[in-house]
N, C-alpha and C positions, 0 to 999 in steps of 0.2 A: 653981539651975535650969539642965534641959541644952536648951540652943534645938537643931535636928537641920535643916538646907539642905538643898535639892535639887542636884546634882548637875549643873553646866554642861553637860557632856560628852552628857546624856542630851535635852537639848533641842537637841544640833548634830547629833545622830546623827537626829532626828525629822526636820529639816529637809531632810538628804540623800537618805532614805530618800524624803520626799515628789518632790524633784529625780527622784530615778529611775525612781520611776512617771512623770512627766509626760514625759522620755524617752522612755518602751520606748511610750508610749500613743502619741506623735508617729513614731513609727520603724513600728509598726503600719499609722497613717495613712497615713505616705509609702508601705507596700509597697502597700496595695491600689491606689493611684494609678499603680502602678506597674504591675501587673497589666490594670487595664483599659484599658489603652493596649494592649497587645500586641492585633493584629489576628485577629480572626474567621474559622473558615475558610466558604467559600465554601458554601450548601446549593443540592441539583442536585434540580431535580422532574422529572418526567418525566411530557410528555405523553401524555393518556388519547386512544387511536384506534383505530380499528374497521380490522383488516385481511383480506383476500382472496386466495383465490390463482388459480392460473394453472393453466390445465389445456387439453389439446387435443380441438377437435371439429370440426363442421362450421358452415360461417360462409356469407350472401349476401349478392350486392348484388342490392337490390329495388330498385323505382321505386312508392311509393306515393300512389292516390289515392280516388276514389269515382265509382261510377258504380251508376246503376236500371238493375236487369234488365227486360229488352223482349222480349215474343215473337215467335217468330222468324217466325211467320206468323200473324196476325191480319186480320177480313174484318169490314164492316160490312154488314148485311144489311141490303138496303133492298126496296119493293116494286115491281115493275117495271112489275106492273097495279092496277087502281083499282077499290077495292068497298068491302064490309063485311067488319069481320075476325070469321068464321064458328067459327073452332078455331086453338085453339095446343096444342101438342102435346110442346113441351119446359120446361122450366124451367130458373133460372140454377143454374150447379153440373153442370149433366148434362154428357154427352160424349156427340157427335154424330160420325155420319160424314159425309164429304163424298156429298150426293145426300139425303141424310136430310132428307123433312119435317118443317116446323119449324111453319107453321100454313097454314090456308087460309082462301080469301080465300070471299065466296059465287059458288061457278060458275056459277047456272043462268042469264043475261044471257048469260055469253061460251061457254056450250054453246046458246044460239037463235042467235047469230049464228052462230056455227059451222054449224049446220043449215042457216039463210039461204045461207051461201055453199057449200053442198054444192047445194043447188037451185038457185043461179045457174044453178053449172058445169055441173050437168046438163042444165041447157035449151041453155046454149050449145053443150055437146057435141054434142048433138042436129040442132041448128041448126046447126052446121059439117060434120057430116057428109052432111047433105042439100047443100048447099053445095058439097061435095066433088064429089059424083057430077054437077054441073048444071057445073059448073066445067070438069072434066077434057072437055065437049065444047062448051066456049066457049061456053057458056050467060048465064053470069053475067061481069058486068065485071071485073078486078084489082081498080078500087076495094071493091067490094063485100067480095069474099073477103077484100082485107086488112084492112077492118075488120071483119070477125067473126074472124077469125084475131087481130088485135089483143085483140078483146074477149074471148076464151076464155082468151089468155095473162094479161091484168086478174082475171080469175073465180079462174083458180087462184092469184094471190098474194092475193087474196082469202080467197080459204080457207087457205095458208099461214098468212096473219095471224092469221085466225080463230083456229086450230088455236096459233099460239103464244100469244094470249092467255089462251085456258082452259088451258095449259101452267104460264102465270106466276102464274095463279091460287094455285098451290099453290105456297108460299114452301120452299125446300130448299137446305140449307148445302153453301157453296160451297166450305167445306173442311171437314177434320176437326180436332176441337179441342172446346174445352169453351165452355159459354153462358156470359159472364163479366157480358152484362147482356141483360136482356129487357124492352122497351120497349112491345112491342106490348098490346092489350088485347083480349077478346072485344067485338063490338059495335064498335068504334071503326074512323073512314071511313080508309082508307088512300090517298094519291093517289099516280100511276107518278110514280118515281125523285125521290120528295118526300126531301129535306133530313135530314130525323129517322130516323133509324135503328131497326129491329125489332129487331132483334139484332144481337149484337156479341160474336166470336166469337174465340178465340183457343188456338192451339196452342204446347202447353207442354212435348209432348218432347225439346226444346233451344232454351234461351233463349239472347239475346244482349246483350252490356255495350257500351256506348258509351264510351267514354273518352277525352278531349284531353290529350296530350302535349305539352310544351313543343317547340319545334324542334330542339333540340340535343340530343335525345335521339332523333331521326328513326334515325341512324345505329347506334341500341341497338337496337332492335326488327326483328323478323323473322318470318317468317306459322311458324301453330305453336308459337313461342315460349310455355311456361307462364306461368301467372300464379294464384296465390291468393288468392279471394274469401273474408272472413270477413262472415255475416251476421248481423247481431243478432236478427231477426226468430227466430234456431234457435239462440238458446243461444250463441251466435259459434262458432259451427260452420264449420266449412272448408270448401270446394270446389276444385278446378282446372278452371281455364277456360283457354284456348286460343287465341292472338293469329287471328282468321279475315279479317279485312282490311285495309290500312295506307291508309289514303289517298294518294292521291299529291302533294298539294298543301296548302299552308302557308295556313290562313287568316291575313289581311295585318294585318286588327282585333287580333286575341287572340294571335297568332305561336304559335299549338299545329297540331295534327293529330289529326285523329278515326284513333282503332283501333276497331277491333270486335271484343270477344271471343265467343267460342262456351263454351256454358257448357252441360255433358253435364247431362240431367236424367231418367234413367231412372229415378228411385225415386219421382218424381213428385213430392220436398218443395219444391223449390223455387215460386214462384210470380211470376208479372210483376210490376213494382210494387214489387216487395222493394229495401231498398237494400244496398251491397254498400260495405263497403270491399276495396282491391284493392291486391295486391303484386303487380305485374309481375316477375318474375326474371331479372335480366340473365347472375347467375355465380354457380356457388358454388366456393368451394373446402374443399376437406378435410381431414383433419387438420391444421387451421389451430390457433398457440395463441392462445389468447382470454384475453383479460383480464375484470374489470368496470368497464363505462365509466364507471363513476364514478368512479376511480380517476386519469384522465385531469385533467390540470391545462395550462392555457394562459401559459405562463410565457417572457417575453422574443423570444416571436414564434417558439414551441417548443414541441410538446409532450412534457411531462414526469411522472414518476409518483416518488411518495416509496416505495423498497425499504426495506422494516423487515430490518437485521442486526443479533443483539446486542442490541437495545435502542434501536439506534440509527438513525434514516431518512434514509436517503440520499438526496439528488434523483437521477432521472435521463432523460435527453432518450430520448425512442423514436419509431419511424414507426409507423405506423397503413395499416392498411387498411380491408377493409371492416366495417362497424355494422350489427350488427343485434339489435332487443332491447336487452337490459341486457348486449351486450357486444361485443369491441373487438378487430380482428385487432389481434396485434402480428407486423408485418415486419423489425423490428432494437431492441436497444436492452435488452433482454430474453432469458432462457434458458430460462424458462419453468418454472423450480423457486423463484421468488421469492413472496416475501409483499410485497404492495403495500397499503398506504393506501386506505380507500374512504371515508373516515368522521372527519374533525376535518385534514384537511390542505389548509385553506382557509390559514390563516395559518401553518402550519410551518415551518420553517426548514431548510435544508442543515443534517445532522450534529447535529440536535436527538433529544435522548434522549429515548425514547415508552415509553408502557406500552400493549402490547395486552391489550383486556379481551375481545376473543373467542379466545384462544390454544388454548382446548381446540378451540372447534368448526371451528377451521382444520387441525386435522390429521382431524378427521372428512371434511373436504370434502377435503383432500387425498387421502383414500384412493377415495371414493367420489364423483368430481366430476361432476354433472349441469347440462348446457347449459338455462338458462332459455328457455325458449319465446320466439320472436319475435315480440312483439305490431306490430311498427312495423321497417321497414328503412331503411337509407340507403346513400349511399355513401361512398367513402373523407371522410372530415372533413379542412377548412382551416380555420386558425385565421388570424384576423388580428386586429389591436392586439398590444399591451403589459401588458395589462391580468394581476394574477394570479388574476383571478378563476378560479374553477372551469369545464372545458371544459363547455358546454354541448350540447343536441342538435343536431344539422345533417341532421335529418330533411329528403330529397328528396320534399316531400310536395305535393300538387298539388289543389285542388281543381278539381272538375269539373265547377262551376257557373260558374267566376271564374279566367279564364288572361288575365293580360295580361304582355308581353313582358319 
């Protein structure tokens, strides 16, 4: 019988074979260890921000505040004589001239006494003329003649009076203007130079604004100087009005000064009563470049704007002049061909990498740039703190109910 062994050599060669996988598998291992060690490179984002440009126009400095239009001559009619109100003859709304009956009173009382004092003066006349001729030959004594010569002079302010009271009878406006209220009634007692007013009467082809200026602006204003009324009452419709009086003196309470504008009203829209806000105009200047004030940032007691180049926003410090609306002289700092920030550059950084996401519609405004309308003016803006918050408004705004120093 043949017995047949297995082969040593085939069982040494299994064993190295398995040695060398467990090698190349540990040799694997170490390289990956080896690779995620080596360092990552850096990823760069790029802040999303809204920019603007710069373009040249016309810029002022205002002074704004609010004042009620007042007319510039208004009368209170009242009754001068005492009766029954007989007739009225206008209504509120109409336009009256000056001399214009307005109503009347019942005459036929102050036409008897009238009468009465015509018959006085006749008898007396009478009676002094007899007097006359007994006189001139020393007939009659001084005393005598001088009291019928007194009593004649008596007779005719008698009749005077008479004659003006059936006069006042008949109520007639003492200027021209429109009936803005009418008091009086048919039938109702009216008594001379009573309290309550019949009418009340007001002329409206140039009104006038009242307005208190702070003191320190005494030296800004000067008679004529413009000023434009926007009024809500029309749409916020515009007007110019016209500095017509400066007062001379500082009230000591409030530290302001009353101006008085003149405010043209030939088309007849305006009306008393209306309220106005109001931009006094100190300057303008022209071809000034403008920025948008939002763009404006208050930084280390600076102000500053981030210029988008490249990608990339640059800080940079600039002057300022005058504000009006949503936009911003620049005096230095700027060339006025830059793209600035208006929109995420609250927290940005110097030389942080941005993405503008309006880039198309910046070169449409760069071609065709239109100055935003001035809703509101100021003047040159001061920043004070440290703070980086965002430049805020520094409207010179004034109310004209409430000035205190």
């Amino acid at each position: 019988m043949t017995i047949k062994t297995i082969p040593f050599i085939s069982f040494n060669a299994l064993t190295i074979l398995t040695l060398l996988m467990s090698t190349a598998l540990l040799s694997a291992c170490g390289g990956a260890d080896a690779i995620s060690t080596e360092p990552e490179q850096a990823l760069v984002i790029s802040v999303p921000v809204e920019a603007g440009v710069l373009h040249n126009g016309e810029i002022s400095s205002n002074y704004t505040t609010t004042a009620v239009l007042e007319a510039k001559e208004e009368a209170y009619v009242v009754a001068r004589a005492s009766g029954i109100i007989e007739h009225i003859y206008v209504e509120e709304g109409d336009y009256v001239t000056k001399g214009q009956v307005l109503a009347q009173l019942e005459p036929e009382r102050y036409r008897l006494n009238l009468a009465r004092a015509k018959a006085d003066l006749i008898g007396i006349e009478k009676e002094l003329a007899k007097i006359d001729k007994v006189y001139n030959q020393k007939l009659v004594s001084d005393d005598t003649y001088d009291k019928i010569s007194a009593q004649y002079a008596s007779t005719k302010a008698t009749l005077s009076l008479a004659q003006l009271d059936l006069k006042e009878a008949t109520i007639v406006a003492p200027i021209s203007g429109y009936i803005a209220a009418r008091n009086a009634k048919v039938g109702n007692l009216t008594e001379s130079f009573q309290r309550a007013q019949m009418f009340h009467i007001v002329e409206q082809n140039e009104l006038h604004g009242v307005v208190y200026l702070p003191e320190k602006e005494l030296s800004r204003v000067h008679k004529n100087q413009a000023a434009k009324l926007t009024l809500s009452a029309l749409q916020d419709s515009t007007v110019t009005a016209y500095v017509e009086r400066i007062s001379p003196v500082i009230d000591a309470a409030t530290g302001t000064f009353k101006v008085t504008l003149r405010v043209p009203n030939d088309e007849k829209l305006l009306k008393a009563g209306m309220f106005a806000h109001v931009s006094l105009n100190y300057d303008t200047h022209q071809h000034a470049t403008l920025m948008p004030r939002k763009a404006m940032l208050s930084i280390d007691n600076k102000v500053n704007v981030f210029v988008v180049v490249d990608g990339v926003a640059h800080k940079q410090e600039i002057r300022v002049g005058f504000q009006e609306g949503g936009y911003v002289e620049i005096l230095s700092g700027l060339k006025g061909n830059e793209h600035v920030v208006i929109t995420g550059h609250q927290n940005l950084k110097d030389q942080a990498p941005v993405e503008v996401v309006n880039a198309e519609s910046l070169t449409l405004q760069a071609q065709s740039p239109v100055a935003e309308p001035a809703s509101s003016a100021q003047k040159p803006v001061e920043f004070n703190g440290d703070d980086t918050s965002e430049a805020t408004d520094t409207d010179t705004t004034a109310s004209n109910a409430d000035h205190t120093r």
